[in-house]
N, C-alpha and C positions, 0 to 999 in steps of 0.2 A: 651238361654244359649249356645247352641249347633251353633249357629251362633257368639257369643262372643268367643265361643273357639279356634271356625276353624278360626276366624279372629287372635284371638293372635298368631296361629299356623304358619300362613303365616306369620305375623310379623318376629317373630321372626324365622323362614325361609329364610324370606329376612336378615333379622340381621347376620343369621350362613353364607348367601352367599357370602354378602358385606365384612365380617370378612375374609373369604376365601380367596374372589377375592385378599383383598389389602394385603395378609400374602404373596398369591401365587405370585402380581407384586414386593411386597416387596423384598423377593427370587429370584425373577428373578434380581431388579437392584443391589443388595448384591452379586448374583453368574456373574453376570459380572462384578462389578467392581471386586471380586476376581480373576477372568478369567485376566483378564489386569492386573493385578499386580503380577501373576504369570510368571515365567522364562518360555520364549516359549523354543520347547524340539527342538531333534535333527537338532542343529542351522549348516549349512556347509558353507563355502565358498572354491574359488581356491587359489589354496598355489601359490603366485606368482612366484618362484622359478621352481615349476616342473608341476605347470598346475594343477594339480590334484585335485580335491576333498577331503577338509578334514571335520572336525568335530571342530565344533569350542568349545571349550574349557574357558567354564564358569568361570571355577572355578579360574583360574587366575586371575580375581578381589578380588577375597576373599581372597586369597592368598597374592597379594599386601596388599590390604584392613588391614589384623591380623599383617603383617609382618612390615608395616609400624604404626600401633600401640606401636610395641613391642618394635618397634627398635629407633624410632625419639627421640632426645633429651628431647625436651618440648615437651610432649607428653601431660602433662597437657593444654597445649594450640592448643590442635585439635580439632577443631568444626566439630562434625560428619555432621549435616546439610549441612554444607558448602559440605563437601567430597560428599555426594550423589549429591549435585547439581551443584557440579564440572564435577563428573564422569556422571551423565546425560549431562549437558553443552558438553563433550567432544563427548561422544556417537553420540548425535545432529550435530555436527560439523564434524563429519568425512565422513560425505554424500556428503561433499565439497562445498555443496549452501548456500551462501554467506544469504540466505531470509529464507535458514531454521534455525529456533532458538528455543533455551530454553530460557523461562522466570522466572526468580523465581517469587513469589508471588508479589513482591515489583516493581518488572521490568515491571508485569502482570499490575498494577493501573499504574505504569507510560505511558505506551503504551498505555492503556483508556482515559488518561488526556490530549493526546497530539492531540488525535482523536478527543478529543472534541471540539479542538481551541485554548487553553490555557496551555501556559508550561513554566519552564522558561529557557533561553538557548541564542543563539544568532542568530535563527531567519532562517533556511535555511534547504533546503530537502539535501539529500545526497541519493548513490545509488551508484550500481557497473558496471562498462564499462569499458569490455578490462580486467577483472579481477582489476580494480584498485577504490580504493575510491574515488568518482566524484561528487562536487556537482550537483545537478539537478537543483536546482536556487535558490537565495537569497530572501528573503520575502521582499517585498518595507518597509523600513523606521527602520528595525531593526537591529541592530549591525553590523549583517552579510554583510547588506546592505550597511549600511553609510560607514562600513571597506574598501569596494570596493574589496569584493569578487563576483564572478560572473558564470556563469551556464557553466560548461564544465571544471571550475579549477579541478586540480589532487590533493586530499591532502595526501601528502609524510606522513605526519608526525603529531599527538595532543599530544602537548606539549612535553614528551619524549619517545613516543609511537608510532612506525612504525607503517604503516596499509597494510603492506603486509600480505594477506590475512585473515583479520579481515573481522568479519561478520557485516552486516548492525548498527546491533542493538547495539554491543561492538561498535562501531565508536560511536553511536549515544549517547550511556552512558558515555564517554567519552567529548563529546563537548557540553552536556547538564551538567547545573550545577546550585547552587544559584546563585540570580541576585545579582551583585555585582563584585561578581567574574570573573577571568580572563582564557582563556584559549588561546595559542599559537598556528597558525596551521600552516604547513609549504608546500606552494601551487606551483606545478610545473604547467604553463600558455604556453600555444602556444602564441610565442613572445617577451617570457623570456629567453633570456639564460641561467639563472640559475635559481634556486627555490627561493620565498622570504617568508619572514616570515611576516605573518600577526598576530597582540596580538589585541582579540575582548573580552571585556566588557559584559558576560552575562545579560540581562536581563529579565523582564517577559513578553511575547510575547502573542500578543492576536493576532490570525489568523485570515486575513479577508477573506469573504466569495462572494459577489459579487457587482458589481460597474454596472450600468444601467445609457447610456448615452445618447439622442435624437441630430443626427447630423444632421445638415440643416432640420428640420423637414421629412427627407423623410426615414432615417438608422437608425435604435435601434444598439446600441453598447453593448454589454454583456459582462462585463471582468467576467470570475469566475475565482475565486485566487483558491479553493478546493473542492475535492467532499468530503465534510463533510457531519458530522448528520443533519446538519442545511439546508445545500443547498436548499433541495429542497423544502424546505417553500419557502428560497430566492428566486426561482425562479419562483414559483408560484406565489409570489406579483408583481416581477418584467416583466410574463412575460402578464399578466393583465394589467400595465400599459403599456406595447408594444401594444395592443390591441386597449385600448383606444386613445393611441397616432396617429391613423391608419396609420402605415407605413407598408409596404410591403417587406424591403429588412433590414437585418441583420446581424450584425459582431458578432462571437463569439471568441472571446478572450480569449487562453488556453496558453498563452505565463508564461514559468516560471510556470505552474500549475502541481505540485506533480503526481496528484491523489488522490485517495481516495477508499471510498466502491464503488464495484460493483450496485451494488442495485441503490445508489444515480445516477451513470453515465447512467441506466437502465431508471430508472424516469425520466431524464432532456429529455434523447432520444424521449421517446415516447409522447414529447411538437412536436417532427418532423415525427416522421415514425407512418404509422397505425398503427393500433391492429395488433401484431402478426407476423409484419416483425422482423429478425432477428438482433436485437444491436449486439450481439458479440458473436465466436466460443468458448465454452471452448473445448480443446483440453488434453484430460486426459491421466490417466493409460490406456496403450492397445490399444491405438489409437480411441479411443470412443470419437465421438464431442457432445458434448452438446448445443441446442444456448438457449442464454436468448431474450427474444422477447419482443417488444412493448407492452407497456400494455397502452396504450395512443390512442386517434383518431389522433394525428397527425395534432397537431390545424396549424402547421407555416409548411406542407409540402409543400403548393405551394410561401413560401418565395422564393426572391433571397439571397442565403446564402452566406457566406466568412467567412471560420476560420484562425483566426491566429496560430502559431505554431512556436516553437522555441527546440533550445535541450536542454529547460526546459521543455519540456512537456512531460508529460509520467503517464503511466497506467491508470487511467481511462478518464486523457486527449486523450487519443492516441484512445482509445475507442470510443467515443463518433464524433472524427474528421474520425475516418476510417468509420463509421454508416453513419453521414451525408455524405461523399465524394461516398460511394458505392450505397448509395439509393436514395441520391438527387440530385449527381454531382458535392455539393459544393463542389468548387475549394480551396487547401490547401493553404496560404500562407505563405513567414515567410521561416525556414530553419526547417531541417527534427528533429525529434522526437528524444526523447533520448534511447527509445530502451526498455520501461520496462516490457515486456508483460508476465511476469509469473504470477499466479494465486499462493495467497495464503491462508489460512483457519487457523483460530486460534482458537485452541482444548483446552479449559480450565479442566485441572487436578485436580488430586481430594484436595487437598492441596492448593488449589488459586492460582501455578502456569499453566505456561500454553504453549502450543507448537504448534508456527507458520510455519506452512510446507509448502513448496511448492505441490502443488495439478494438477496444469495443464497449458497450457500455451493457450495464446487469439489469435485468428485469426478474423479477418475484415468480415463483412457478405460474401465476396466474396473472403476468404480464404485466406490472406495478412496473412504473420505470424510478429507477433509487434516485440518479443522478438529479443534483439540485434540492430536486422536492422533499426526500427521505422520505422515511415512512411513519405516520401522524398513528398515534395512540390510539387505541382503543378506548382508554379510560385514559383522561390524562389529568397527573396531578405534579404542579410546578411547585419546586423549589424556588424561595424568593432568596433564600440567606442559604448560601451553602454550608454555611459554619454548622448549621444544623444536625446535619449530618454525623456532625464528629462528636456528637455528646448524647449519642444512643438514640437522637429523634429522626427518623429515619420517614417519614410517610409515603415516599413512594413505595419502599419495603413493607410499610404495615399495610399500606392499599392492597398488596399482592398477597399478602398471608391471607386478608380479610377475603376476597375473592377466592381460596383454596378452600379454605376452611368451609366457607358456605357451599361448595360442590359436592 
């Protein structure tokens, strides 16, 4: 009996500790989501006027906030919601970076849907260069595409909406829409004397992910269109059949490629660098570098390699072309990068919205900084007429064979 006791003792011991432990982490994620939802205190900034150090002054939200209740006409038709996720939206926006954004809830699931491959819209990245709205490139065969819009246009203007200084994402909510639908862009082009108006046809856009080509039996061709969630299954079937095919020499194809996640650009790498070589610097708050490393043996290191590259190519393209160019030599070809090297983190709030910040910016294993400047060719050879392209005459592709071929 005395042994049934001290067993139920300990039982229920363990019971009182386990009740404990999860009240006590319970408490702790309750006292920090508190913690972050409370007003941080003695907030300062300099008074641009006299330099100084003040105290910056809360309570003038609230203030607004009562005043414009009290006072607006239709005060019956004020959505408080809206106002906190205005005056958040605004808050986010006064940092001045175009990549830092609020998302409301709704904005939160559109941003997941578009990651995933599928959206509907008219088919084309966008991105900020020079401070101005630029696309990055046209997806092949969709709207954006067939319109005869193309990687480096400026777009002035969606539909009756300037894009001086709009952020990513407002551009993005804006030229995304139901398929059917119409939206106006208005595209200043080196070569145009003036701006013209292009009207594209929304519709549902299925993003592709990677094209595998065997040329003359001796060069795998690799186009990857994104560094999607998918990717890199893609490329792990595709790069098995390179394997069996037994060639030795390789094109990677990042011409018009967005980017994507980190991670995916991290995976495709270490198909080329050992364990543990450096893919790319994060370069943070305080000057702190962080690298992300190979996690791969490096099946295709001793390939002859050639990437393509265009000023469609950017962030995790840029990535993965400065990786192989620093640790294998492959030679860049094509025209220089678009420039997109900031790092960003997307922090989901407590509410399902969520806030995508800029966090640090990429450097090349041998400390290239992407952001802005991209990264310039090896060998570069410019497309003047894109149209080209689409009728088998391809020269930055045959620039790349011709360079394999001679090795």
């Amino acid at each position: 009996m005395q042994v049934k006791t001290g067993l139920k003792f300990v039982v229920i011991l363990v019971l009182l500790v386990g009740v404990g432990f999860l009240s006590y982490k319970t408490g702790v994620i309750v006292g920090e989501e508190n913690i972050l939802k409370t007003p941080p205190a003695n907030l300062t900034s300099i008074d641009e006027e006299t330099g100084l150090v003040k105290k910056v002054d809360f309570g003038i939200f609230w203030e607004t906030w009562r005043k414009l209740e009290a006072t607006f006409l239709e005060s019956e038709k004020i959505d408080y919601t809206k106002m906190v996720y205005g005056a958040v939206e605004g808050m986010v926006d006064s940092v001045g970076d175009p990549y830092t954004v609020f998302f409301t809830p709704k904005e939160s699931d559109d941003f997941k849907e578009e990651l995933s491959g599928k959206y509907e819209g008219v088919g084309m990245y966008v991105g900020i260069k020079q401070d101005q709205l630029t696309i990055i490139s046209p997806i092949k065969g969709t709207p954006a595409f067939e319109a005869g819009l193309k990687a480096g246009d400026r777009i002035i203007k969606v539909d009756d909406t300037y894009t001086l200084d709009i952020t990513i994402d407002a551009a993005v909510s804006l030229i995304k829409g139901p398929e059917g639908t119409h939206v106006k862009l208005l595209i200043q082009r080196e070569g145009l004397s003036e701006p013209k108006e292009f009207e594209v046809i929304r519709a549902k856009i299925k993003i592709p992910t990677l094209e595998l080509e065997i040329i003359d039996n001796e060069i795998a061709l690799i186009k990857i269109h994104q560094f999607n969630e998918i990717l890199t299954n893609e490329f792990n079937l595709a790069a098995n059949q390179v394997l069996n095919a037994g060639v030795s020499k390789m094109i990677i194809d990042l011409r018009n490629n967005p980017g994507g996640y980190l991670e995916v650009a991290q995976n495709i790498a270490s198909w080329f660098l050992e364990k543990n070589k450096v893919v790319v610097w994060q370069d943070s708050q305080g000057g702190e570098k962080e690298p992300y490393k190979s996690k791969g043996s490096g099946t295709f290191k001793d390939y002859d390699i050639v990437v393509l590259m265009n000023q469609g190519s950017a962030s995790a393209s840029e990535i993965l072309a400065g990786a192989l160019r620093d640790h294998l030599g492959s030679q860049l070809v094509g025209e220089t990068s678009f420039g997109k090297g900031s790092v960003q983190e997307q922090i989901n709030l407590s509410d399902g919205s969520s806030l995508k910040v800029t966090i640090s910016k990429w450097l090349t294993p041998l400390g290239t900084l992407i952001e802005e400047e991209g990264l310039a060719p090896d060998v570069e050879v410019l497309v003047e007429n894109e149209d080209e392209l689409e009728v088998d005459e391809d020269p930055q592709l045959d620039k790349a064979i011709e360079i394999l071929q001679g090795l």
